[in-house]
C-alpha positions, 0 to 999 in steps of 0.5 A: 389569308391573314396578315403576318405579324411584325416581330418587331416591338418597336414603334414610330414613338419607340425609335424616336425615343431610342434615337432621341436618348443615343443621340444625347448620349453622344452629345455629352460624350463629345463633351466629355471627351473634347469640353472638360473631362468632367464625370458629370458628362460622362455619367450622364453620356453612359446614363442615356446611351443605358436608357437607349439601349434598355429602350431598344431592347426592351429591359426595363431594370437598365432603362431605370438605372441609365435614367437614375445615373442620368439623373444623379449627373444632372443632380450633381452638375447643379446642386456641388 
């Protein structure tokens, strides 16, 4: 008998990625809600939580638009 397959798409370096990007996400909402009310953080909180998500389920298109709302945060915290 063959093996069954795993219907999971996700690797060890998958979860991590996901995980990793969620946990940065919460971060920058914490500091959103409770170090200053600035956009920047909250643009950038929705940005990774959008890459998490896009991560975990596979959608490529919300992965490259958390990543550009990401991005576009960090951008704007260094360069206005």
């Amino acid at each position: 008998m063959t093996e069954p397959e795993s219907k999971s798409h996700m690797t060890t370096g998958n979860w991590i990625f996901v995980v990793a990007a969620a946990l940065l996400g919460v971060i920058n909402l914490i500091d959103f809600a409770f170090y200053g009310h600035d956009f920047r953080d909250l643009g950038a909180a929705v940005g990774l939580l959008f890459i998490a998500w896009g991560g975990y389920k596979d959608i490529t298109m919300v992965m490259v638009g958390g990543a550009l709302l990401a991005i576009g945060s960090v951008a704007a915290k260094y360069l206005l």
